[in-house]
C-alpha positions as CSV (number, residue, x, y, z in Angstrom):
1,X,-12.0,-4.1,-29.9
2,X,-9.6,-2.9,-32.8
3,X,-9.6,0.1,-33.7
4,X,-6.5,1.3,-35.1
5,X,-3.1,-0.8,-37.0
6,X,0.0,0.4,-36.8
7,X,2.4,-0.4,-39.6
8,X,6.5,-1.4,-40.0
9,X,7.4,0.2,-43.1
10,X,10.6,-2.1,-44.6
11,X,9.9,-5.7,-44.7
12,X,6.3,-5.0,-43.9
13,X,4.5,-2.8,-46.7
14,X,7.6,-2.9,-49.1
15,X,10.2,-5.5,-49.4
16,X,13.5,-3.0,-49.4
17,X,16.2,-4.9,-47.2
18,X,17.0,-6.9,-50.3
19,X,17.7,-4.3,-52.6
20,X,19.4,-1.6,-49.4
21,X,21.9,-5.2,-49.2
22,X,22.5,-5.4,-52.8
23,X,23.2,-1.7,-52.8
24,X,25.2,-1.8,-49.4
25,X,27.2,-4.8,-51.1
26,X,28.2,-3.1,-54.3
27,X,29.8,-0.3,-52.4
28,X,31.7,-2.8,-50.3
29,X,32.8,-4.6,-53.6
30,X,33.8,-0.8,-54.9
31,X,36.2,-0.1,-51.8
32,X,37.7,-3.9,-52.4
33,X,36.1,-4.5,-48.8
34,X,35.6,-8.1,-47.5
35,X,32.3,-8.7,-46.0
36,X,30.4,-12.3,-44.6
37,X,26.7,-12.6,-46.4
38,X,25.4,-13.2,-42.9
39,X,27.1,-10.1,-41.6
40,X,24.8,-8.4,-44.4
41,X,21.8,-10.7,-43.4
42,X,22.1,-9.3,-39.9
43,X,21.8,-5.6,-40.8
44,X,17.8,-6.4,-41.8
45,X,15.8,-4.6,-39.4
46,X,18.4,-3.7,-37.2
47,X,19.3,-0.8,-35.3
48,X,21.2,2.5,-36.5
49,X,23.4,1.5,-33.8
50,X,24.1,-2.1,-34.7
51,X,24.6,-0.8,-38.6
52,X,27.3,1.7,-37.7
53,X,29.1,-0.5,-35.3
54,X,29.3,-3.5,-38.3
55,X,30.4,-0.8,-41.2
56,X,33.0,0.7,-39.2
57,X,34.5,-3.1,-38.4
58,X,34.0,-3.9,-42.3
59,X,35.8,-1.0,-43.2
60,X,38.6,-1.1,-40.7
61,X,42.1,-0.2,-42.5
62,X,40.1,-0.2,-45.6
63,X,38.7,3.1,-45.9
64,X,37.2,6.1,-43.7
65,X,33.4,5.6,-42.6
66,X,33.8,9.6,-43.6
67,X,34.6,8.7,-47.3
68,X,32.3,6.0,-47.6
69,X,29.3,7.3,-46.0
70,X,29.5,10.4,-48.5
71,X,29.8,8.0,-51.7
72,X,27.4,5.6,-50.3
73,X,24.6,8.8,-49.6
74,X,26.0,10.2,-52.6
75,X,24.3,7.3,-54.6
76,X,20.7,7.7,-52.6
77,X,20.9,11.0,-53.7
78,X,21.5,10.5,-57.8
79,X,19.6,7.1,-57.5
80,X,16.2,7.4,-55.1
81,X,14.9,4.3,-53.9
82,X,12.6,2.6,-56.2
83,X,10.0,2.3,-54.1
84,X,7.2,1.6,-56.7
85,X,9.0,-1.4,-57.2
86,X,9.4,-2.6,-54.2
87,X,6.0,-2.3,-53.2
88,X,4.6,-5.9,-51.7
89,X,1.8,-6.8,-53.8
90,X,-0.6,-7.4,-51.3
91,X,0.0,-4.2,-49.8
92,X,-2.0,-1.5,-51.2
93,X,-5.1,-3.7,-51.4
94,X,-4.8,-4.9,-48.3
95,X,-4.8,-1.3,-47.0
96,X,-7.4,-0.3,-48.9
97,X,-9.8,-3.0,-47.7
98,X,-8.4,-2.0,-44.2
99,X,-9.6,1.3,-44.1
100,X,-12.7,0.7,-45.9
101,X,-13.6,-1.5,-42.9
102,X,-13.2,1.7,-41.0
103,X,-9.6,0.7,-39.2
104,X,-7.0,3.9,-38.9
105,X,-4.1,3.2,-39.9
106,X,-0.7,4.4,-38.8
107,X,3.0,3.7,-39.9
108,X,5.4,3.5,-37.0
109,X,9.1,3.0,-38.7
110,X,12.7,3.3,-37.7
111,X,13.3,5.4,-41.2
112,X,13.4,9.1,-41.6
113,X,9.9,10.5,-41.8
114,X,11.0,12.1,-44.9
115,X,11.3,8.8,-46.6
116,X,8.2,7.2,-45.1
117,X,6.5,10.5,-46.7
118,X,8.3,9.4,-49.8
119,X,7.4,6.1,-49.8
120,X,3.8,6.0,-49.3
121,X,3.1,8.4,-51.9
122,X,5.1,6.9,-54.6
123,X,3.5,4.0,-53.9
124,X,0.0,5.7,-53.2
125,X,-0.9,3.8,-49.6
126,X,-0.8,7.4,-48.4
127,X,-4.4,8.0,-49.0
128,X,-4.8,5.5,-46.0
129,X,-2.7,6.6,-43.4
130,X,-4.0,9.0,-40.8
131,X,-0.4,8.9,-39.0
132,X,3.3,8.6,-39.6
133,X,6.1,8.2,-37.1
134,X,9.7,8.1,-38.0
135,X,12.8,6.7,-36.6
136,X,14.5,10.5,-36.5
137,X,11.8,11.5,-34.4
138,X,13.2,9.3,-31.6
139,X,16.4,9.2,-29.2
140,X,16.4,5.2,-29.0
141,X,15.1,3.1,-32.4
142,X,13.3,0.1,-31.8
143,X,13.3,-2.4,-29.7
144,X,12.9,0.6,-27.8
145,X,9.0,0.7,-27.2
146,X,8.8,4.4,-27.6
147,X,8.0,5.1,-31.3
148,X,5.0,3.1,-30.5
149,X,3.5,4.6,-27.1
150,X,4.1,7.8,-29.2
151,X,1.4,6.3,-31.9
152,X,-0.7,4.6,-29.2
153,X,-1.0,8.2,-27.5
154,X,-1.3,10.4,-30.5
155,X,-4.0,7.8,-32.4
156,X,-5.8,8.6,-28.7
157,X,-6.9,4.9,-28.4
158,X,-6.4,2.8,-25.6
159,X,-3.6,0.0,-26.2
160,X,-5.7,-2.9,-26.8
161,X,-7.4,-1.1,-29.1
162,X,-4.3,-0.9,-31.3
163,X,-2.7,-3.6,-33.4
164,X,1.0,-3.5,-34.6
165,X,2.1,-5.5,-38.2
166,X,5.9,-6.2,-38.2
167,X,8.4,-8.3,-39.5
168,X,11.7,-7.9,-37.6
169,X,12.8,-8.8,-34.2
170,X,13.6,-5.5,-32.8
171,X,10.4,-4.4,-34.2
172,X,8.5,-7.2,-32.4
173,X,10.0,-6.7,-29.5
174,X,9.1,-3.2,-29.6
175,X,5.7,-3.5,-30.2
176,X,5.6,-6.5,-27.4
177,X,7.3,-4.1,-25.0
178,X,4.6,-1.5,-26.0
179,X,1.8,-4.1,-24.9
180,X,0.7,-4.4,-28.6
181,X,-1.1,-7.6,-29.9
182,X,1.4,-8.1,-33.1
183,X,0.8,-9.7,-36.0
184,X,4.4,-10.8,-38.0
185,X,4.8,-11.0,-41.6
186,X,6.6,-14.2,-42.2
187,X,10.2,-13.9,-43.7
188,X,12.7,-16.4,-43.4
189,X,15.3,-14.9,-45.5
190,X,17.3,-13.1,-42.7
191,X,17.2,-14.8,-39.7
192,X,14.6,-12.9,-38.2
193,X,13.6,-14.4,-34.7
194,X,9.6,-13.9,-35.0
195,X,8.7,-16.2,-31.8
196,X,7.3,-13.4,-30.0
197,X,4.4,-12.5,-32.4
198,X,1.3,-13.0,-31.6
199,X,0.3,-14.2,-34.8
200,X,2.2,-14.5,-38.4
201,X,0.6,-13.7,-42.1
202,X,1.9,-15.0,-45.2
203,X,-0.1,-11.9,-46.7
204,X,-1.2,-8.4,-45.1
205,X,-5.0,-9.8,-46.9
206,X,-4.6,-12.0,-44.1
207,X,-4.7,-9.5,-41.4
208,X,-8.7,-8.7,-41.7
209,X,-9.4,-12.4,-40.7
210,X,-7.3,-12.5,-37.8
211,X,-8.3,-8.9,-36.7
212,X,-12.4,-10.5,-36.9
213,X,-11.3,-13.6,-34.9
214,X,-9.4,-11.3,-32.3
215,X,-12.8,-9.8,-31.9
216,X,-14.8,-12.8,-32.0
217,X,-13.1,-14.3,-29.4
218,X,-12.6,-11.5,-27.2
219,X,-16.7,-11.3,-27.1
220,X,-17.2,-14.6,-25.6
């Protein structure tokens, strides 16, 4: 039986990878820097690893990843993320029915904890969440599983008693690798490769039905 959900953060709750490209491209354009859209497309999701390893080939003979990761933080800094904005609409009543239903709910995401924080208050889901794990908690990001045995051992629930929502590969595989049911929020702006979901929501509303036919069907 469910118990517990376990929530992605980006791409999941709120729909930030556009608006971290845009912001990612005007500083690109700023240091006269070519880039490829898809080589932007690719970042979504990805790991802190794969992000460095694509800026410092961007910026090659252009300009030190010194320099521009001081003006590119420099901007996070005078302009926080507006994450009010970027909110998915479906998101905070979705929660809300969630925990009314009597579900925990955790957030499990490759960002800092200090921006999860951030986030879920500006945006008020925090008054759901009973856990939050962050990326800089972790040696390895996901597709490492870790992040999520963490959440699986610290919730104190068995692993089939825990569901993960996600959107990204890496964070599919992680939750897969975990031995998480996962249920993927479709997006097919970036390329994601979602195959390995166990099932797939247009909206998070969507994730009460599938949750009550999970448990309908394991009763038979």
């Amino acid at each position: 039986m469910v118990k517990a959900i376990i929530f992605d953060m980006d791409g999941t709750l709120i729909d930030s990878e556009p608006y971290y490209q845009t912001t990612l491209k005007h500083y690109l354009n700023r240091f006269v820097i070519p880039y490829k859209n898809e080589d932007i497309l690719s970042l979504a999701g990805a790991t802190t690893k794969h992000y460095n390893q694509l800026i410092e080939k961007l910026i090659d003979g252009y300009v030190t990843k010194e320099e521009f990761d001081l003006a590119y933080e420099g901007f996070y800094k005078t302009h926080p993320t507006p994450y009010r904005d970027l909110i998915f609409p479906d998101a905070l009543p979705a929660l809300r029915s969630l925990y009314n239903e009597g579900y925990i709910l955790a957030v499990a995401s490759s960002s800092r904890t200090d921006e999860i924080k951030t986030c879920l208050k500006e945006t008020r889901l925090d008054q759901y969440i009973s856990l939050i794990l962050g990326g800089d908690m972790f040696h390895e990001a996901k597709p490492n599983p870790e992040i999520y045995l963490t959440c699986i051992e610290k919730l104190g629930f068995d692993v089939s008693e825990c569901i993960a929502i996600e959107d990204s590969e890496y964070g599919i595989q992680a939750a897969k690798t975990a031995g998480l049911l996962c249920i993927a929020r479709e997006d097919h702006r970036f390329n994601f490769n979602q195959s390995r979901a166990d099932y797939f929501v247009h909206s998070l509303k969507e994730i009460s039905h599938i949750i009550n036919y999970i448990q309908t069907e394991g009763s038979e």
